[in-house]
N, C-alpha and C positions, 0 to 999 in steps of 0.2 A: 244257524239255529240260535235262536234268542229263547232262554227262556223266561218267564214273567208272570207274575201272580196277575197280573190283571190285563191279558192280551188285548190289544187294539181290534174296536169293532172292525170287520171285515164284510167285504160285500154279498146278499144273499146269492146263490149260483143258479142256477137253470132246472128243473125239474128233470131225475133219473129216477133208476132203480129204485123202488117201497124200502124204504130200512126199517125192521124194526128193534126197539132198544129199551132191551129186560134190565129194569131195576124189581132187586127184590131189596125188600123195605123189613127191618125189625129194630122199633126203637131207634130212628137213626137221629133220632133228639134235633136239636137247631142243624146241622149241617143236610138235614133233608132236603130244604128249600132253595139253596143254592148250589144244590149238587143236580135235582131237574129243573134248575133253571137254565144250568150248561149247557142240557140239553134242548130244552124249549128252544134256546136263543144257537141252535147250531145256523151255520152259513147253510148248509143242506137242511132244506122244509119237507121233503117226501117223507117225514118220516111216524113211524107207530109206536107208542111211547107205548109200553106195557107193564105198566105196576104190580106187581104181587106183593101183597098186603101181610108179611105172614106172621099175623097174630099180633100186631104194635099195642104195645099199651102204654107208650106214653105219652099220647097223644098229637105227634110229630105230623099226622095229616091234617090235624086243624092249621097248619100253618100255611099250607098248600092249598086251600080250599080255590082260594083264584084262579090258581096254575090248572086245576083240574078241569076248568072248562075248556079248557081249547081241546077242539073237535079232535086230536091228534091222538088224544090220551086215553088211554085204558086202565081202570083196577080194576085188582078180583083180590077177594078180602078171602083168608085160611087161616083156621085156628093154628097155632105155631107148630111148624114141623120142620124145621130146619133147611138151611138155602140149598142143598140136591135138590129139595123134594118139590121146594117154590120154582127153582131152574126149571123143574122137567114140566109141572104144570104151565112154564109160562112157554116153553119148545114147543107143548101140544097145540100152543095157541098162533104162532109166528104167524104171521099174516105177509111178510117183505123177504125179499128176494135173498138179501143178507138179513145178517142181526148180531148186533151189536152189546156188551155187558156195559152196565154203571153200575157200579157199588152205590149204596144210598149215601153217603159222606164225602165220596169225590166229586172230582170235577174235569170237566171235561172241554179243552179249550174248543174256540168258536168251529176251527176249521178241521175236527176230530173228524168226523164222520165225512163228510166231502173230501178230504184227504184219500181215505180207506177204501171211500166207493170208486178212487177213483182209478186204484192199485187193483182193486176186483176187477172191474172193467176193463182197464187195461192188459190184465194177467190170468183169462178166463181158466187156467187150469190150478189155481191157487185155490185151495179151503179155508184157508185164515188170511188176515193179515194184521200185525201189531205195532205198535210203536213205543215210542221213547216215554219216560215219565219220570216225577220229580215227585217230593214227599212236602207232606204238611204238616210238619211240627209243631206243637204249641201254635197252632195260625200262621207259622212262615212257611212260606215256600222256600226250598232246597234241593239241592243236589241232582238236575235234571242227567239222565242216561239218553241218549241222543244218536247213539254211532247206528246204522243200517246193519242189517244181519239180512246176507242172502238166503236163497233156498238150501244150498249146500250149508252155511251157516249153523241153520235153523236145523235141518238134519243134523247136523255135529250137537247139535244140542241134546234133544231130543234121544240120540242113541246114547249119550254119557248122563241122563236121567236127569237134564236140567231143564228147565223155563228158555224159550227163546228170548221171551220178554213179559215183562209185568202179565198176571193174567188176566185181569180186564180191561185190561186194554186190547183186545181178541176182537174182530170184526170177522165172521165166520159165512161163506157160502152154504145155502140151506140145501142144493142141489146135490154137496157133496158129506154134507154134515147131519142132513136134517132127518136121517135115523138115528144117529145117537142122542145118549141120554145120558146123565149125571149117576153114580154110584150112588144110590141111598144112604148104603153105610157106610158111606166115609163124612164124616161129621164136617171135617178138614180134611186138606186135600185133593178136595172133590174136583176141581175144576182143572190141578196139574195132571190127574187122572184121565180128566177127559180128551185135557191139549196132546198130555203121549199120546195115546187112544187116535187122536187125530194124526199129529205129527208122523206114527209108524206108518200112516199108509198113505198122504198125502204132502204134498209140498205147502211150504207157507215161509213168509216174509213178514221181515220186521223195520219197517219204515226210519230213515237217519231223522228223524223230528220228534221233538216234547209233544206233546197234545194231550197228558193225560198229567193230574195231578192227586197222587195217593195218601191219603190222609191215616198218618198212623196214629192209632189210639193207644196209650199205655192202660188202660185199666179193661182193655177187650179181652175176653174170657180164653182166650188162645195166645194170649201173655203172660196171663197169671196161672194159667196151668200148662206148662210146657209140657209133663207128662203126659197127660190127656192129648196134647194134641201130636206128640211125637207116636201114640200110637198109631194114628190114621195114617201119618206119615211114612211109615214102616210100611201097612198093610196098602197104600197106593202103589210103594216100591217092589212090593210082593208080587203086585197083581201084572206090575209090567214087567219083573222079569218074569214070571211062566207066560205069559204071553210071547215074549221072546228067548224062550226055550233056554233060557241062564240061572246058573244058581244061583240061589236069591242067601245073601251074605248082608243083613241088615248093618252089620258092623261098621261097613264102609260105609253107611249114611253120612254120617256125622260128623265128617272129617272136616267139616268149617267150623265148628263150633270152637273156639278157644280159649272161654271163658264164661262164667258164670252169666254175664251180662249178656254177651251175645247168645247163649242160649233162651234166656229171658225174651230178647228182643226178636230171634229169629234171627241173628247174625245181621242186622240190618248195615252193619258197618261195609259190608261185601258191594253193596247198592253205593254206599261214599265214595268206595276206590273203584266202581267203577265210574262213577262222576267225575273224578279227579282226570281217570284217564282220556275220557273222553275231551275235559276241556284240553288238555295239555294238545291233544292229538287236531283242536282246531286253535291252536298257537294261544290259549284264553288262561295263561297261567297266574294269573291275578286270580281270577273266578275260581283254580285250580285248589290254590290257598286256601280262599273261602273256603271252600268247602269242606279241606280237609279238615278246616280249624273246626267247622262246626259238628264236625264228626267228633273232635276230641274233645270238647264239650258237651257231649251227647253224657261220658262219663271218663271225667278228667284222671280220677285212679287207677283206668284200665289200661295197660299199655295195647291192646287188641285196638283201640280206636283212634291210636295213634299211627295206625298202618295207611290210612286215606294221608294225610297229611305228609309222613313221609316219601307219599309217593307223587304228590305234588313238587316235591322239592329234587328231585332225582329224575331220569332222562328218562321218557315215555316206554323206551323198549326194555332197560331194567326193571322199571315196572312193572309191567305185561312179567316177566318172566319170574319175578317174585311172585307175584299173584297168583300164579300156579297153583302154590306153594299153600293157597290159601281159599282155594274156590271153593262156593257158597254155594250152600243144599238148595235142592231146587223149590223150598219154599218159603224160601225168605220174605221177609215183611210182609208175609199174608199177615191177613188181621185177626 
C-alpha cells in the first residue's frame, strides 16, 4: 500500500454491476470540483453519480457545470434540510446494484470503486464493504489507515460502539441494505447510526488499502460546536443500546477525549496513532515518524498529540497495548 496525493492513472476495467454514488452537496465551496471529479475519472465507468443539491448557496455548482453533462450524472436540487434527509431522498432514488458515499470535499482514488465491487462480488453475503483513508490538512495529505479488518473484526467493532472504518468510505449492497434509511433527527451521527443498524445484523469488511482521502475542515459547524454535536452523539448511542437490550451509560462515551483540543477536533489524534501503527506493522518506520510528527504539530502544547509519535518510536506490540488505554469514540474526525 502506497499512499499518495496524486495516484497514477490506472487502466479503465470491463463493464459490471450499475454503482450508484450519493454525494450530498451543501456549500462545499472550491473542493466540490475535484472531489466529482475522483469520481467522474474512477477506473469503474458503470456508474450513477447522484447529486442532492441540498440548498448550496454559494454557488459551488457553477464550477461544475462541464462535469454535469456526462450522461452518468444526476441532480435534484432541495431547499436545505440537512444530510439524513438528502441521504434518504437520494436511497429512494438508487438505480445500482450497490451504492457508494462521497462527501462533497473528498476524494476518492482512481481504483475506489472497482476495488469494492469487486469484494461485493466476490463476497455475495457481505452488506458493506470499506476501506483505508488518509486526511487533508491545510491541502496535504496524511496519515493513511490501511491495515484489513475482517468480518469478525468488523463485528468486534460494531458490538464495542465503534466505526469499522471511515464512514464514507462504505460501499453497501441494496439487496441487503436497500430498506434502511438515515435517522432524521440525528443532525450528526446519522450515518454511525446507520452502519451499527447495519453491522448488528450483517457481516461487512474493511479492505487493507488507502482509496479514500478525508478532508478535515477546522471551521465546520461540528468543530466549533462540540456541544451540539456530542448531543447527537449520545442519542445514536442511546438508540443502539436499547436496540441491544443494554443499559445505556452515556458516561462511558467519552472516554477518548483527553483534552480540550481533542475534544474540539473529535480526537482526531486517535486516526495518527493509528497510522503510525499501521506503517510500523508494514516495516515503513520512517513514514511512521512522519506522521507522528505531524500529529504533534497539529498542536505542539498538547501533550495528547504526542501519543502518535511516541508510538512510532517504540515496538508495534507496546503500542497496540497502550492504545487500549486510549481508544477513540466512534465518531471521530467526522466533520
Amino acid at each position: 500500500m502506497m499512499s499518495q496525493a496524486h495516484p497514477p492513472k490506472a487502466e479503465r476495467v470491463a463493464e459490471g454491476p450499475l454503482v450508484t454514488v450519493v454525494m450530498c452537496v451543501y456549500n462545499a465551496g472550491k473542493y466540490f470540483r475535484p472531489s466529482l471529479l475522483s469520481i467522474i475519472d474512477q477506473t469503474y465507468r458503470n456508474l450513477d453519480i447522484l447529486i442532492i443539491d441540498d440548498g448550496s448557496t454559494d454557488g459551488c455548482f457553477s464550477s461544475v457545470q462541464d462535469l454535469l453533462v456526462d450522461e452518468r450524472v444526476r441532480v435534484i436540487h432541495q431547499a436545505n434540510s440537512g444530510k439524513p434527509v438528502a441521504v434518504n431522498r437520494a436511497l429512494d432514488r438508487i438505480r445500482g446494484e450497490f451504492y457508494a458515499i462521497q462527501d462533497a470535499d473528498d476524494i476518492s482514488y482512481p481504483t475506489r470503486i472497482e476495488r469494492q465491487v469487486r469484494a461485493l462480488l466476490n463476497h455475495p453475503h457481505l452488506a458493506a464493504v470499506f476501506c483505508g483513508n488518509e486526511l487533508i490538512i491545510d491541502g496535504k495529505f496524511m496519515a493513511p489507515v490501511f491495515a484489513p479488518k475482517s468480518e469478525d473484526d468488523c463485528r468486534s467493532e460494531i458490538r464495542a460502539f465503534r466505526l469499522p472504518a471511515l464512514d464514507p468510505t462504505g460501499m453497501f449492497r441494496m439487496s441487503l441494505v436497500g430498506h434502511m434509511r438515515f435517522e432524521p433527527s440525528l443532525k450528526v451521527a446519522e450515518t454511525c447510526d446507520y452502519i451499527w443498524r447495519i453491522g448488528e445484523s450483517h457481516p461487512m469488511i474493511v479492505l487493507g488499502e488507502c482509496l479514500y482521502a478525508y478532508r478535515i475542515l477546522p471551521n465546520s459547524l461540528t468543530r466549533r460546536a462540540p456541544t451540539w454535536r456530542k448531543q447527537f452523539e449520545v442519542e445514536a448511542f442511546r438508540r443502539a443500546c436499547e436496540r441491544r437490550g443494554l443499559r445505556f451509560e452515556p458516561e462511558c462515551e467519552d472516554s477518548g477525549h483527553r483534552s480540550r483540543n481533542s475534544l474540539l477536533d473529535n480526537n482526531i489524534a486517535a486516526h495518527f496513532m493509528r497510522s503510525v501503527l499501521d506503517w510500523r506493522r508494514s516495516n515503513r518506520r520512517l513514514s511512521a515518524l512522519r506522521t507522528g510528527w505531524q500529529c504533534a504539530c497539529l498542536h505542539p502544547a498538547d501533550p495528547h498529540y504526542y501519543k502518535a509519535l511516541v508510538y512510532a518510536l517504540i515496538s508495534p506490540s507496546i503500542a497496540s497495548r497502550l492504545r487500549r488505554n486510549f481508544l477513540a469514540t466512534p465518531l471521530e474526525t467526522t466533520k
